[in-house]
TITOR-654625 format. One record per residue (C-alpha): x, y, z; residue number from 1; residue in one letter. Coordinates in Angstrom, 2 decimals. Example, Ala and Ser with C-alpha at 12.3 -4.5 7.8 and 13.67 -1.06 7.14 Angstrom:
BEGIN
12.30_-4.50_7.80_1_a .
13.67_-1.06_7.14_2_s .
// end
This chain:
BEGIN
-100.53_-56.78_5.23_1_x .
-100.09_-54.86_2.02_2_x .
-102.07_-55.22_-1.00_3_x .
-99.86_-57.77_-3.57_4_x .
-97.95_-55.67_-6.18_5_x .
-97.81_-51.74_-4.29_6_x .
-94.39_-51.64_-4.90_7_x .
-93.25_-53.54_-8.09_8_x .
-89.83_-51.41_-8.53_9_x .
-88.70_-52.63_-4.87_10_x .
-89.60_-56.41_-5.05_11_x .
-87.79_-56.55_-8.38_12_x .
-84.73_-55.07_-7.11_13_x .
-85.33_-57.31_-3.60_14_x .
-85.87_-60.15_-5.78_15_x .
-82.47_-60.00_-7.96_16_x .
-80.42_-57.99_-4.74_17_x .
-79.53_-58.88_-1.19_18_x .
-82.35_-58.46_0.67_19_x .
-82.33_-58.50_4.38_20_x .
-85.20_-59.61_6.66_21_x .
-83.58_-58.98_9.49_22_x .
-82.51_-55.18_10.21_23_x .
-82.02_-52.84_13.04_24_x .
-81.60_-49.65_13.46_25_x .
-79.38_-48.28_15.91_26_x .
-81.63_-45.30_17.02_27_x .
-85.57_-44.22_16.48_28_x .
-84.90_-41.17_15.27_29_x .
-83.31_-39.92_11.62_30_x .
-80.18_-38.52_11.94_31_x .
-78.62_-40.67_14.77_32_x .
-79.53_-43.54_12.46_33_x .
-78.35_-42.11_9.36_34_x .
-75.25_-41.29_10.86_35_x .
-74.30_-44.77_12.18_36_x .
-75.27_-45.37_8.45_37_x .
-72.44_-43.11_7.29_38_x .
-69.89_-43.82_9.59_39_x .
-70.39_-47.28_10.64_40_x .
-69.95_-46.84_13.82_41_x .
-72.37_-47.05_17.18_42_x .
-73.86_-43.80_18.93_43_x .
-71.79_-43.43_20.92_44_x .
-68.98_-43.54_18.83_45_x .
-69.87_-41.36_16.33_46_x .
-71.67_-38.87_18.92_47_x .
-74.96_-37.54_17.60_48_x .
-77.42_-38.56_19.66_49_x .
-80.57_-36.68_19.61_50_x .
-83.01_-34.70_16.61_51_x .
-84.45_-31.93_18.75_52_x .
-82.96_-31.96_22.51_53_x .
-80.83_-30.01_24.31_54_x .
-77.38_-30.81_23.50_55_x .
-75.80_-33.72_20.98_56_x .
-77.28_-32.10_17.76_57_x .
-73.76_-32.56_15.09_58_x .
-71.95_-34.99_13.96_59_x .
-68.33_-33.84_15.25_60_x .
-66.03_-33.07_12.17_61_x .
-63.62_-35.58_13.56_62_x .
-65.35_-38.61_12.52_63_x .
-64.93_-39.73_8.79_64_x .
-68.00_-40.64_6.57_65_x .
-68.23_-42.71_3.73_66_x .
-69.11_-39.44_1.77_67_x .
-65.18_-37.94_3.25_68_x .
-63.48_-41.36_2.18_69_x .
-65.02_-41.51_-0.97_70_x .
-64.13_-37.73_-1.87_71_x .
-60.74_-38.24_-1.13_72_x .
-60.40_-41.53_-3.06_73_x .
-61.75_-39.22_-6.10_74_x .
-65.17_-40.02_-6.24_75_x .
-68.17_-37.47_-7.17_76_x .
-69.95_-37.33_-3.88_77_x .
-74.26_-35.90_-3.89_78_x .
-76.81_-35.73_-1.71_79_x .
-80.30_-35.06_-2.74_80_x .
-82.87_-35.37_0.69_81_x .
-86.90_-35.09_1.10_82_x .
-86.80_-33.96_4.29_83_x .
-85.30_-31.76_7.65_84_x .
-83.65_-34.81_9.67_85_x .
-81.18_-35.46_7.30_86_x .
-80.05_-31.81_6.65_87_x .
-76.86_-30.11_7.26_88_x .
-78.00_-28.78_10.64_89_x .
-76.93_-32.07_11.59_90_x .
-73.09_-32.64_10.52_91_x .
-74.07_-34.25_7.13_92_x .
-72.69_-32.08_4.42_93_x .
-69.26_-33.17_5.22_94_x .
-67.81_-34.89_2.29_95_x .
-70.52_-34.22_-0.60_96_x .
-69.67_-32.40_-3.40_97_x .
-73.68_-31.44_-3.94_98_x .
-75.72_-31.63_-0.73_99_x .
-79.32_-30.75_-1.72_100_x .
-80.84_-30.29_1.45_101_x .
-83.02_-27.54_3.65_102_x .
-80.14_-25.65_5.57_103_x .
-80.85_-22.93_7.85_104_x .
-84.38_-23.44_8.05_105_x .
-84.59_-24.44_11.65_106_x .
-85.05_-22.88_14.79_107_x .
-84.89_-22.76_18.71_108_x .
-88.37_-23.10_20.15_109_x .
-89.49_-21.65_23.60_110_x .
-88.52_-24.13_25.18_111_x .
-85.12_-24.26_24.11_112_x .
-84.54_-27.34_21.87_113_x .
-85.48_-26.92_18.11_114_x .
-88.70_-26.58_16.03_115_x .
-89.31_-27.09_12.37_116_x .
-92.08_-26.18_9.95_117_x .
-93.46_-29.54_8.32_118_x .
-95.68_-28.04_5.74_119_x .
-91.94_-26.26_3.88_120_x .
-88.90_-28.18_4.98_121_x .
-89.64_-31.67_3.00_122_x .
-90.65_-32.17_-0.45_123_x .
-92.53_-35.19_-2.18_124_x .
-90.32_-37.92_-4.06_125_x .
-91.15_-36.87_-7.81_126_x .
-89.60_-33.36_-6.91_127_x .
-86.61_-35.57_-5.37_128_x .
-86.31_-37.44_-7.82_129_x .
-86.07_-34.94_-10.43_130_x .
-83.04_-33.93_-8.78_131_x .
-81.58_-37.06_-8.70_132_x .
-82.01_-37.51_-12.44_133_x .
-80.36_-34.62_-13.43_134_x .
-77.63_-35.20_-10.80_135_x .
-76.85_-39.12_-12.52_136_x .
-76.26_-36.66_-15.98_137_x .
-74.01_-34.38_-14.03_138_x .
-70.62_-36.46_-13.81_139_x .
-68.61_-39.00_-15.47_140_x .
-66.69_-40.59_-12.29_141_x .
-67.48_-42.96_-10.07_142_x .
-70.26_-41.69_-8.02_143_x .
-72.07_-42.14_-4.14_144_x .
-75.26_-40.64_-4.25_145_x .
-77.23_-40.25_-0.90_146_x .
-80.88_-40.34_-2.05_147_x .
-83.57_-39.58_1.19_148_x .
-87.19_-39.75_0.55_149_x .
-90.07_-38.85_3.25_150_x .
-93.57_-39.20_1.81_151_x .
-94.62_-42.08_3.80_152_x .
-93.44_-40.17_6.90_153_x .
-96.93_-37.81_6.95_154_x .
-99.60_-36.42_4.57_155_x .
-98.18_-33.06_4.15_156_x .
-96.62_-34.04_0.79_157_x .
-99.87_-36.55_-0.55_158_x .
-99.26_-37.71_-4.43_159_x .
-100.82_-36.31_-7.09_160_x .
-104.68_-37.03_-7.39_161_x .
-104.12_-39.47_-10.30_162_x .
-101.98_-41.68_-8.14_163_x .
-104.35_-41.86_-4.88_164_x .
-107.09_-44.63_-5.04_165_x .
-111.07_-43.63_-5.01_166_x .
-112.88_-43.79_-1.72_167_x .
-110.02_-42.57_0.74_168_x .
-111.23_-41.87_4.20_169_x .
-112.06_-38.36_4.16_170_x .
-113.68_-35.51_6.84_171_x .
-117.27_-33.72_7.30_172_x .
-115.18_-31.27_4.95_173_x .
-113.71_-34.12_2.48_174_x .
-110.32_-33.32_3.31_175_x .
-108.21_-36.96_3.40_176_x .
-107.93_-38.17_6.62_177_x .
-104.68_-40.39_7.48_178_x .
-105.49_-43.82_6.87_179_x .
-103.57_-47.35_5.94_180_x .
-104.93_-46.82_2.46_181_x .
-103.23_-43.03_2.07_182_x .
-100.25_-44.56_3.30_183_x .
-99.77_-47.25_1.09_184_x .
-100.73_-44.46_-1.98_185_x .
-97.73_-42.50_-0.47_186_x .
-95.33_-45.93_-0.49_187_x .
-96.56_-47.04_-3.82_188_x .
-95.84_-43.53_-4.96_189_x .
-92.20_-43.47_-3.82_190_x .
-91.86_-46.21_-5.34_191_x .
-92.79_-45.40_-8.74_192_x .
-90.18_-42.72_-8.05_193_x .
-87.43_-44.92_-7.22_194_x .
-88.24_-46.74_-11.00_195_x .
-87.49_-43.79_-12.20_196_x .
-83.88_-43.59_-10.54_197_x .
-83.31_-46.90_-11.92_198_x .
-84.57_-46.00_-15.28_199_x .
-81.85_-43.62_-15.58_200_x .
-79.30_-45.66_-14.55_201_x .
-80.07_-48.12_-16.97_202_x .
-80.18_-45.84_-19.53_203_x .
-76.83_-44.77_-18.94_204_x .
-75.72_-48.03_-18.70_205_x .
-74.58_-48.07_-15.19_206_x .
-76.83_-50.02_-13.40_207_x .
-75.68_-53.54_-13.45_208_x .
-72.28_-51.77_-12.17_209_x .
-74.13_-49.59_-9.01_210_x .
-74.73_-51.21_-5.67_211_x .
// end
């Protein structure tokens, strides 16, 4: 139900890529997923299995990642995130050379499992994506770069004014109130950002040879 053309940069690449229609994720929250992601195996294989209960937070060290396989075939390994469910707290770091993340920033809550601020521990996709940029300039060997964005997630992190369309839904006090319309801003926005990863790798002539 999306307005045609809100995210150019992704139906090109869908267009001339694989694209799959069909796709499930193994878990409904972040880092279970992401870790089934990395390791290819199910839950409870790999043995993370919740974000903020009581037990089942890590991935155990015992389980290799694509990041660990791809170090020790040589590879430069990165990871530059958007957002606390992908951080370190979690097992990730394993494996990656850079891991740009938000360590150390979370804590036990009264009632015992584990709390988070939202308005610090995520930041929007242009100040991701500057990261990423830099990190493509970094190093000449064959490369795996883990790149996380979150906007879309919530409107902590809105885009800047000149990327948000006129007549959002706002409050008595005209602060923006969450809406399809601010959402779709926030997905056109990362995806602007994403251009800009591909930009680079064009420029540095690597993008016809990056999956």
């Amino acid at each position: 139900g999306a307005r045609p053309g809100a995210t150019p940069v992704l139906d090109e690449l869908a267009e001339r890529g694989a694209l799959f229609r069909d796709a499930y994720v193994s878990a409904a929250v972040t880092p279970v997923s992401h870790a089934t992601i990395l390791t290819g195996r199910d839950n409870p294989e790999h043995g993370l299995r919740v974000l903020s209960g009581l037990s089942g937070y890590k991935l155990p060290s015992t389980v290799p990642t694509l990041a660990t396989t791809l170090q020790d075939a040589g590879w430069h390994t990165a990871a530059i995130h958007s957002a606390f469910p992908v951080s370190g707290f979690f097992g990730f770091a394993r494996g990656f050379e850079r891991f740009e993340s938000f360590d150390g920033v979370m804590a036990p809550s009264r009632a015992g499992t584990i709390s988070w601020d939202l308005q610090t521990l995520q930041r929007r996709s242009d100040e991701t994506t500057n990261l990423v940029v830099d990190e493509l300039s970094r190093d000449e060997r064959p490369f795996f770069l883990w790149l996380h964005y979150w906007d879309p997630h919530d409107p902590v992190k809105l885009p800047p004014a000149e990327a948000l369309p006129a007549n959002l839904p706002r409050d008595a006090n005209g602060m923006l109130l969450p809406s399809r319309e601010l959402y779709g801003a926030e997905v056109s926005y990362v995806d602007q950002q994403f251009g800009r990863v591909l930009q680079r790798l064009e420029e540095r002539g690597e993008l016809d040879n990056t999956i």
